[in-house]
MARBA-3410 file (N, C-alpha, C, O; in Angstrom, 1 decimal):
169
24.0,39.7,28.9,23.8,38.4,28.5,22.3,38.0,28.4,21.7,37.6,27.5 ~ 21.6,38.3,29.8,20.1,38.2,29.2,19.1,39.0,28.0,18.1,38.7,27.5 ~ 19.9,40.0,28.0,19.0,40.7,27.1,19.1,40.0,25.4,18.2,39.7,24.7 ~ 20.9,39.9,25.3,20.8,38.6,24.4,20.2,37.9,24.1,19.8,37.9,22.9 ~ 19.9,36.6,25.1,19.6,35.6,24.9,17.8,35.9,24.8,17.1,35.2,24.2
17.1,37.2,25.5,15.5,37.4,25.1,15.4,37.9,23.6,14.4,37.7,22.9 ~ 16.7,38.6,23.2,16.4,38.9,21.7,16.7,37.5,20.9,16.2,37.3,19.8 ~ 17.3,36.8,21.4,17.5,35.4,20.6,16.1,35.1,20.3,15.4,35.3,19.3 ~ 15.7,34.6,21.6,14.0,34.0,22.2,13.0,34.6,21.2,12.3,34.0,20.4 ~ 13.0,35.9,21.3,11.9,37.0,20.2,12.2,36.5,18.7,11.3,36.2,17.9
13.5,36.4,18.4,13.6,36.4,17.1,13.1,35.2,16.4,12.6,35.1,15.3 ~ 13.6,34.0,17.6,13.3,32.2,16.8,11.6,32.4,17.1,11.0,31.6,16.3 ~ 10.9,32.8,17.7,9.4,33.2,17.6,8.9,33.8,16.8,7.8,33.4,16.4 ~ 9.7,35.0,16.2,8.7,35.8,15.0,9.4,35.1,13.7,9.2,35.7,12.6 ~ 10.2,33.8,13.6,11.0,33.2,12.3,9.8,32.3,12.3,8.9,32.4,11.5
9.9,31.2,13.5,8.5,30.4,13.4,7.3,30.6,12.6,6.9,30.0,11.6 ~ 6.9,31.8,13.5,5.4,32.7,12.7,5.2,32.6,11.6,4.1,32.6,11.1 ~ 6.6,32.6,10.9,6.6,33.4,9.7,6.8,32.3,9.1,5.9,32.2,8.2 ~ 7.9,31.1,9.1,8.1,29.9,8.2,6.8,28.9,8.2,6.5,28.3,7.3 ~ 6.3,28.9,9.3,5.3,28.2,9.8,4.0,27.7,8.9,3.7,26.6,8.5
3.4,29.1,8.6,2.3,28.8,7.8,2.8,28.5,5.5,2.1,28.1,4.6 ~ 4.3,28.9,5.6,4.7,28.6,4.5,4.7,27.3,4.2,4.4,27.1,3.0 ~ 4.9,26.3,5.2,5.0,24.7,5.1,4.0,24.0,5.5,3.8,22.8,5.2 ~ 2.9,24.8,6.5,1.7,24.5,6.7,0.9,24.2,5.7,0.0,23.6,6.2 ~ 0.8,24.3,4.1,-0.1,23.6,2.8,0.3,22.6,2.4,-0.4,21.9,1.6
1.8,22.1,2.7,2.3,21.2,2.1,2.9,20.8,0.9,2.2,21.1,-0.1 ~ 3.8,20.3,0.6,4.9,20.4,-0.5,4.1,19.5,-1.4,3.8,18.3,-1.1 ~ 3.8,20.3,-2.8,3.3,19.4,-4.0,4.5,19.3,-5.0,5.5,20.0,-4.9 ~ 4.3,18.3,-5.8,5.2,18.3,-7.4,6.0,17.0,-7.2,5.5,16.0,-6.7 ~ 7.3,17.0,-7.6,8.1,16.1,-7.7,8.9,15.8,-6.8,9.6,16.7,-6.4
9.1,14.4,-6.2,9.7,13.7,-4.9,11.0,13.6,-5.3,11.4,12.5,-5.8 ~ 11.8,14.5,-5.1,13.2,14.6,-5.4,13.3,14.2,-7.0,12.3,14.2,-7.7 ~ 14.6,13.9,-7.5,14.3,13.1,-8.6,13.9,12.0,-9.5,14.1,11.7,-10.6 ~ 13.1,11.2,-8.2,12.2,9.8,-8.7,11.1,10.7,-9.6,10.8,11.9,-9.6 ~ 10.3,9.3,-10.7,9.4,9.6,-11.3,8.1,9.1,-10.1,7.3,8.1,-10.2
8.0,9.8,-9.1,7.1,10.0,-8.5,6.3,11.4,-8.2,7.2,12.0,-7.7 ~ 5.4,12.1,-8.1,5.0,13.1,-7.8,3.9,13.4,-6.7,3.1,12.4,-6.7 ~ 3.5,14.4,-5.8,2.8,14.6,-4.6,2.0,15.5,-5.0,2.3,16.3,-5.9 ~ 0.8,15.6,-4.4,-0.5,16.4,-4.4,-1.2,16.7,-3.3,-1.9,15.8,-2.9 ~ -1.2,17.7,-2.6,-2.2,18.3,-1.5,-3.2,18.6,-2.2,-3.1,19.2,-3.2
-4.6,18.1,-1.5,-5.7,18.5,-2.1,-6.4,19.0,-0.7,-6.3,18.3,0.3 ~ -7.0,19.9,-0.5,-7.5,21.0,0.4,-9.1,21.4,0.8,-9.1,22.6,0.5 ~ -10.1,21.3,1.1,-11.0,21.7,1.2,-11.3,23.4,1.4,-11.1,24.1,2.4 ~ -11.8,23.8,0.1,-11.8,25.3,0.4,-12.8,25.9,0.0,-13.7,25.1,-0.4 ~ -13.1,27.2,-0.1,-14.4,28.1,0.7,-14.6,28.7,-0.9,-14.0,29.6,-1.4
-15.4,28.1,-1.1,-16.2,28.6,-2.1,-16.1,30.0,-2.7,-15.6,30.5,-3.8 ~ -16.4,30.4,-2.0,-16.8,32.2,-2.1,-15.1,33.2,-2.4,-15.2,34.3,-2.8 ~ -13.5,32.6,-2.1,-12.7,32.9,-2.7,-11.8,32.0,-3.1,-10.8,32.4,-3.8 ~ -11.9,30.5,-2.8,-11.2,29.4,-3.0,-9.7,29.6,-2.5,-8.7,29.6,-3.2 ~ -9.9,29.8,-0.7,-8.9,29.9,-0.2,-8.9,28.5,0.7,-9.9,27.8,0.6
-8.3,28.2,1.3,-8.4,26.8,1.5,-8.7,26.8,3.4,-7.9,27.5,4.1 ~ -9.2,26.5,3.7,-10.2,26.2,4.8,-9.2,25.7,6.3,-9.0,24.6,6.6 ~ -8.8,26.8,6.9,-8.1,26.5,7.8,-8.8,25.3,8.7,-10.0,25.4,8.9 ~ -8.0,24.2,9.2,-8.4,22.9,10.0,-9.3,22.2,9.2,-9.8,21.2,9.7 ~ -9.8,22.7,7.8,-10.7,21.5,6.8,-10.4,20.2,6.4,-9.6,19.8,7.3
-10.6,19.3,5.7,-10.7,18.2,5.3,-9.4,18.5,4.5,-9.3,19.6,4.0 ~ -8.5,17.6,4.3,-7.4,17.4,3.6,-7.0,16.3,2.6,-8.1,15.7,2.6 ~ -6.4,15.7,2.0,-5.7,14.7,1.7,-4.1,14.6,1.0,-3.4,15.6,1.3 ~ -3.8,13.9,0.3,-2.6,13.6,-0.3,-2.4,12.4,-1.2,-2.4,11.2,-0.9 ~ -2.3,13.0,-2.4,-2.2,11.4,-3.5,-0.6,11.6,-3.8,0.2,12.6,-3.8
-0.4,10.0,-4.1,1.1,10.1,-4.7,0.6,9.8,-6.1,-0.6,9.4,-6.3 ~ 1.2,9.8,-6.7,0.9,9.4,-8.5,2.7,9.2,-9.2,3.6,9.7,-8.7 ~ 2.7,8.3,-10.6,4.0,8.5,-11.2,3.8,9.6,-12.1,2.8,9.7,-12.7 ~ 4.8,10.7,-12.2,4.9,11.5,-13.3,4.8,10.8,-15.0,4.8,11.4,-16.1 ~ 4.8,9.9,-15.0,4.8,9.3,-16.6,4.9,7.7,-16.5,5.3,7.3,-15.4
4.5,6.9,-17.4,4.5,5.6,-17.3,3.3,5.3,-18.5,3.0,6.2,-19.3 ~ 2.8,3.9,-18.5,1.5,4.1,-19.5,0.1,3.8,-19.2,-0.9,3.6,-19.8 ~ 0.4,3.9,-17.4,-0.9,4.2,-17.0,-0.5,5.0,-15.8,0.5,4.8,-15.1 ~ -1.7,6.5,-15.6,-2.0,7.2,-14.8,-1.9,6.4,-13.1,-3.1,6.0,-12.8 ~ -1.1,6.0,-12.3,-1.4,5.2,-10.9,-1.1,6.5,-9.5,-0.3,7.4,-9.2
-2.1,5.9,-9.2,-1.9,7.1,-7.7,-2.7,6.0,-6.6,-3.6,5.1,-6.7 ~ -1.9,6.7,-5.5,-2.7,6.5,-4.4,-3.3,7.8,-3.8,-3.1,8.8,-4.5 ~ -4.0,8.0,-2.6,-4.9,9.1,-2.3,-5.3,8.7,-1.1,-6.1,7.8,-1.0 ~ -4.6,9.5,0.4,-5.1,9.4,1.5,-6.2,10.5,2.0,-5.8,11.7,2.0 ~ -7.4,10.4,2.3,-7.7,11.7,2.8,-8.8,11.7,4.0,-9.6,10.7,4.1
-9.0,13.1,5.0,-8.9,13.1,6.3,-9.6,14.5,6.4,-9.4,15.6,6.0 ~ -10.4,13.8,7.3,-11.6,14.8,7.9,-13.1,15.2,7.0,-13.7,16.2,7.2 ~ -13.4,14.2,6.1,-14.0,13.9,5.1,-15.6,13.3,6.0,-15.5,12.6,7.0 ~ -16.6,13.6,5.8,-18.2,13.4,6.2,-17.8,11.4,6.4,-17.6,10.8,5.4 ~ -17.8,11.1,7.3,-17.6,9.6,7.8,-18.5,9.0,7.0,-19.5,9.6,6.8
-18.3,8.0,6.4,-19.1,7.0,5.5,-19.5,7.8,4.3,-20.6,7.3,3.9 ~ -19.2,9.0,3.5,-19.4,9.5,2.7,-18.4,8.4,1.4,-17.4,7.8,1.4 ~ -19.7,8.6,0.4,-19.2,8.0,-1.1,-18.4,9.1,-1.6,-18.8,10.2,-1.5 ~ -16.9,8.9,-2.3,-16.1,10.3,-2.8,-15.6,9.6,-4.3,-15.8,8.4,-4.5 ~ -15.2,10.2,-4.9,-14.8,9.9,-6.1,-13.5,10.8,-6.7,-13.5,11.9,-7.1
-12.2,9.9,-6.4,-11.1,11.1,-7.2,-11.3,11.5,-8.4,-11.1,10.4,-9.0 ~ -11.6,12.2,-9.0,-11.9,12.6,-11.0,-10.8,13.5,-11.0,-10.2,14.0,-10.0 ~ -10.3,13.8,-12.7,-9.4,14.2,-13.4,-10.7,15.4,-14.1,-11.5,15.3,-15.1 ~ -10.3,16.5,-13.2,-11.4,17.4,-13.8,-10.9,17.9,-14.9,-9.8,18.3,-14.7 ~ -11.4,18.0,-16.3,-11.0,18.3,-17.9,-11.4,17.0,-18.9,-11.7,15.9,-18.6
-11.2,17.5,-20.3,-11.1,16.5,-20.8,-9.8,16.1,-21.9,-8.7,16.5,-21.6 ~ -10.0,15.5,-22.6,-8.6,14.9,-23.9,-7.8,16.3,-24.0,-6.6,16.5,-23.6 ~ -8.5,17.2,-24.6,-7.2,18.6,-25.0,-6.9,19.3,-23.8,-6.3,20.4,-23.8 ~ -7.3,18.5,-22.4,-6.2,19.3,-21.0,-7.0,20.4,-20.6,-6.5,21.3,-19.9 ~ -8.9,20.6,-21.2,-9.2,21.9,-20.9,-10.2,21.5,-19.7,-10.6,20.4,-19.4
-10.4,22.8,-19.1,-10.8,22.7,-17.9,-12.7,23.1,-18.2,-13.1,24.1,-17.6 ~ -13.2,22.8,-18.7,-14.2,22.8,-19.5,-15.5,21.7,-18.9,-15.6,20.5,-19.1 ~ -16.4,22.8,-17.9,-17.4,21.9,-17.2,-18.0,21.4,-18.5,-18.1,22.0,-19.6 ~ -18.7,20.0,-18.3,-19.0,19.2,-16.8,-17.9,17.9,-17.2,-18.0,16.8,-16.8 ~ -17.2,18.2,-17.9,-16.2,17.0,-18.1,-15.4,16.6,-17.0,-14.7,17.5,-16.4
-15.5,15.3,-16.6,-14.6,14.4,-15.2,-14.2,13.1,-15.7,-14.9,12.6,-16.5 ~ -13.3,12.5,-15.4,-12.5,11.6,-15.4,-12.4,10.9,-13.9,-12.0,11.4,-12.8 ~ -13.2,9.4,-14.1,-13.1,9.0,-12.8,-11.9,8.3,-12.4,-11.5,7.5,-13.2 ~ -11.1,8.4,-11.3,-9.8,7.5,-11.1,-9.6,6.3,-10.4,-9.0,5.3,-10.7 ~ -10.4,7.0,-9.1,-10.8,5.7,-8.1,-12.0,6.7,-7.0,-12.2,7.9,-6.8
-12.5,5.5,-6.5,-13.9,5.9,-5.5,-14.0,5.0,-4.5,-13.7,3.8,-4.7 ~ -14.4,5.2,-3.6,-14.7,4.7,-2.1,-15.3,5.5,-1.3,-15.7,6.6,-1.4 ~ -15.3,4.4,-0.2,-16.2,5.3,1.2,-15.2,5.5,2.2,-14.4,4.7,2.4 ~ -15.3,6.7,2.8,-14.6,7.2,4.0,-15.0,6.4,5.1,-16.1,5.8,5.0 ~ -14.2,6.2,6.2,-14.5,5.2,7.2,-15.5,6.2,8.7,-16.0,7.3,8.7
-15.4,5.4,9.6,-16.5,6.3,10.3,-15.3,7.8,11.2,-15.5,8.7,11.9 ~ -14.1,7.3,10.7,-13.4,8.5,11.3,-13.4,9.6,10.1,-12.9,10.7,10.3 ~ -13.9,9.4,9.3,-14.1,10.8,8.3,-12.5,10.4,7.3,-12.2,11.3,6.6 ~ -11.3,9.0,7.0,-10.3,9.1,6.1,-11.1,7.9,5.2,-12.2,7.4,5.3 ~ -10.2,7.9,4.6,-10.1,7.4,3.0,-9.0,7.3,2.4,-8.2,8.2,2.2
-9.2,5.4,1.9,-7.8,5.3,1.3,-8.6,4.7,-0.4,-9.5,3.8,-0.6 ~ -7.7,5.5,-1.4,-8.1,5.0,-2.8,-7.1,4.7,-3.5,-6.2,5.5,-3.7 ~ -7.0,3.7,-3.9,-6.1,3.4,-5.0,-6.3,2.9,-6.5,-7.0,1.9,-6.8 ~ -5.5,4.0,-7.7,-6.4,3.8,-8.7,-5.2,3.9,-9.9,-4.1,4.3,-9.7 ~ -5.6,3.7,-11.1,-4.9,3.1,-12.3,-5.7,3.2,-13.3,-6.6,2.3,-13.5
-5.3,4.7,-14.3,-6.3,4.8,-15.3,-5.4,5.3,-16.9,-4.6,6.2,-17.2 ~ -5.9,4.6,-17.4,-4.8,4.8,-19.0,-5.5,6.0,-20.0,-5.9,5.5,-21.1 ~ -5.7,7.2,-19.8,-5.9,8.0,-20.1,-5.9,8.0,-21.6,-7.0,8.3,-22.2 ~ -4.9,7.9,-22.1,-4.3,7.8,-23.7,-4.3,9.0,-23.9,-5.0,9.4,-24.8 ~ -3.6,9.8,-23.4,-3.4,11.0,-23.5,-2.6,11.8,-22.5,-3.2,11.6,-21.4
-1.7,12.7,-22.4,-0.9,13.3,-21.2,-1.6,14.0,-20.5,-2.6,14.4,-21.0 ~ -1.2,14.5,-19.3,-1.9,15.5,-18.8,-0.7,16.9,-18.2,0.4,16.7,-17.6 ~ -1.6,18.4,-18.7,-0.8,19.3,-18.7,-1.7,20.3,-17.8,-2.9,20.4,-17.9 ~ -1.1,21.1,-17.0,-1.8,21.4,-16.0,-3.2,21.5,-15.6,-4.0,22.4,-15.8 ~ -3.4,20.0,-15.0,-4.5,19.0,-15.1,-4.9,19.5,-13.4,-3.9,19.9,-12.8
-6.1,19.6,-12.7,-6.8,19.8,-11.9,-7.3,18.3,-11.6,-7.9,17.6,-12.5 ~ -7.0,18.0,-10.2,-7.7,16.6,-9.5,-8.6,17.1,-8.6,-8.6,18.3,-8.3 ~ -9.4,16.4,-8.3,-10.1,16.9,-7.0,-11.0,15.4,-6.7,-11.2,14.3,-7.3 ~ -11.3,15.9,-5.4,-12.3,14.6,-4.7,-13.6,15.3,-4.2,-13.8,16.2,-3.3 ~ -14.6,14.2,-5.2,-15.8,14.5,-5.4,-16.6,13.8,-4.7,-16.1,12.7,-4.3
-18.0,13.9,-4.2,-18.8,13.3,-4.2,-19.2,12.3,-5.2,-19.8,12.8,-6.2 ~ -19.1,11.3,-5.0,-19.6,10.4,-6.2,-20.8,10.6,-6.3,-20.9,9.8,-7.2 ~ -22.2,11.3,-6.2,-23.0,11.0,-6.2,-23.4,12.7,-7.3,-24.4,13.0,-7.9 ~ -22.3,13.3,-7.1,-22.4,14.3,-8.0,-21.5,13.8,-9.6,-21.4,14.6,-10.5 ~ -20.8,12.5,-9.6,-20.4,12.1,-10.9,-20.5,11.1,-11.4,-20.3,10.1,-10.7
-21.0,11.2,-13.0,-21.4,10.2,-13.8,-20.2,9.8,-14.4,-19.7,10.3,-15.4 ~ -19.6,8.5,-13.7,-18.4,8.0,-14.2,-18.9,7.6,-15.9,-18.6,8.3,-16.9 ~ -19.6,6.6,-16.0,-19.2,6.3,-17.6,-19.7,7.0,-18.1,-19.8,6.6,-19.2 ~ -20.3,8.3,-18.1,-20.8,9.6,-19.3,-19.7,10.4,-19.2,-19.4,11.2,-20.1 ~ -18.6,10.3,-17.6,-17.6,11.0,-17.9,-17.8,13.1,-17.9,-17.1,13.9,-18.4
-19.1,13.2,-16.9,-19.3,14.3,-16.7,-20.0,14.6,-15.2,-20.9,14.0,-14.7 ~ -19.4,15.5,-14.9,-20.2,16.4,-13.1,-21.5,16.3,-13.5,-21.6,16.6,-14.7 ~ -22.6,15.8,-12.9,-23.8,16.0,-12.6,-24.3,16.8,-11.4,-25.4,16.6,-11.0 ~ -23.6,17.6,-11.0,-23.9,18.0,-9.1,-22.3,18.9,-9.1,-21.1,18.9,-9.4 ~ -23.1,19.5,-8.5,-22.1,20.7,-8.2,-22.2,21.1,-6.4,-23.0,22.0,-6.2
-21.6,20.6,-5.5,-21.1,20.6,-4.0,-20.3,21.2,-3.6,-20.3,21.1,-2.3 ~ -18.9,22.3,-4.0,-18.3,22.6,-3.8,-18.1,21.9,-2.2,-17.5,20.8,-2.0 ~ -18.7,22.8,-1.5,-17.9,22.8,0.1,-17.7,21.2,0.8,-17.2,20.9,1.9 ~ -18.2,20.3,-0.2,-17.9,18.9,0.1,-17.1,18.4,-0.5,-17.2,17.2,-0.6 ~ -16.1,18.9,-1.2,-14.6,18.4,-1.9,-13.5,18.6,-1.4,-13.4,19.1,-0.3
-12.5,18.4,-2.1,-11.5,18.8,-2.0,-10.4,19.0,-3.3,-10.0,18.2,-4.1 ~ -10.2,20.2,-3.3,-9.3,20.4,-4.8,-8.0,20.8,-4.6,-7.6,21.0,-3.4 ~ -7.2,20.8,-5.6,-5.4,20.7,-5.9,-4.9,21.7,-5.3,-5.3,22.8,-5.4 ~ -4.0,21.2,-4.5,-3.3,22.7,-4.3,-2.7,23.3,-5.4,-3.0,24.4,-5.6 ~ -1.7,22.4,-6.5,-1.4,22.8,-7.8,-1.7,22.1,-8.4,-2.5,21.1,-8.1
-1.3,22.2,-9.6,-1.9,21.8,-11.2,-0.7,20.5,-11.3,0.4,20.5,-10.7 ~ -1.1,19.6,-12.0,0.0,18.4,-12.3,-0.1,18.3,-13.7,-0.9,18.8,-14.5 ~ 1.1,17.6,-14.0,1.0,17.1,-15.5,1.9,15.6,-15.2,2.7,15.3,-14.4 ~ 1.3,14.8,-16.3,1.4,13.3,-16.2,2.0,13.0,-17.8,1.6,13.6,-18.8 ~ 2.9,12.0,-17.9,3.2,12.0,-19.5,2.8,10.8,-19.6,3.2,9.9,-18.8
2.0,10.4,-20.5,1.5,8.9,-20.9,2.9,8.4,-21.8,3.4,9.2,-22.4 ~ 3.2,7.6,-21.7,4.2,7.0,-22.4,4.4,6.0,-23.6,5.4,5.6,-24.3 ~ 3.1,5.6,-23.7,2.4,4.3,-24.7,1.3,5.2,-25.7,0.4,4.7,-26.3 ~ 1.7,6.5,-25.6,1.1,7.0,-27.0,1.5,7.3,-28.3,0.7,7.8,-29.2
END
């Protein structure tokens, strides 16, 4: 019976291990079947664009379709009072084509390093595996609508790719 119940013990230990870091990045895409959709965005390491164990994190919700682009965007462990900017990195044909950005919403992180943004932008156009990320504002020129600064290790980018359907086109 004890040997049992230690092989029980070993086993729900090496299942843990194992499920653990699978749910550790967090579930992106679509919220059951509402027209709602989820985004992990990650702070990651430049040099293989793996994502930065205990780094800066966030989470936007957004609608999958409607006739304007709406998300919200929490995010955490971010440089305290830092200026950030969510952008829609690409442009109209969906391509991922520096230095083109799309600004969504921007604010300052509070002195605990979060940030809350909330933003509403009518694109006029859908989006097909579209790249978000959170920028330093100070590296983007909202009305030219292009990266001026390039920071990597001070962002945070998509765990996956989203697509958005404009509805009023």
């Amino acid at each position: 019976m004890k040997r049992l119940l230690l092989i029980t013990i070993v086993l729900a230990i090496v299942v843990c291990l194992v499920v653990t870091p699978v749910f550790a990045a967090g579930k992106s895409g679509q919220a059951g079947k509402s027209n709602i959709g989820l985004l992990y965005l990650y702070e990651k390491n430049p040099s293989d664009w793996t994502i930065v164990d205990g780094g800066s994190w966030g989470k936007m919700k957004y609608n999958l379709s409607g006739p304007t682009f709406d998300c919200v965007f929490n995010g955490h462990g971010l440089q305290p009072s830092g200026s950030y900017t969510l952008i829609y990195y690409g442009d109209a044909t969906n391509n991922d084509v520096w230095p083109y950005a799309t600004c969504i919403a921007s604010g300052t992180a509070d002195d605990e390093g979060d940030i809350h943004l909330a933003g509403s932008f009518d694109f006029g156009y859908g989006l097909s595996a579209a790249k978000i990320w959170l920028v330093l504002s100070s590296d983007v020129n909202c009305d030219g609508g292009v990266m001026t600064g390039w920071h990597p290790a001070s962002y945070l980018f998509e765990h996956n790719l989203i697509s958005y359907d404009d509805t009023d086109i």
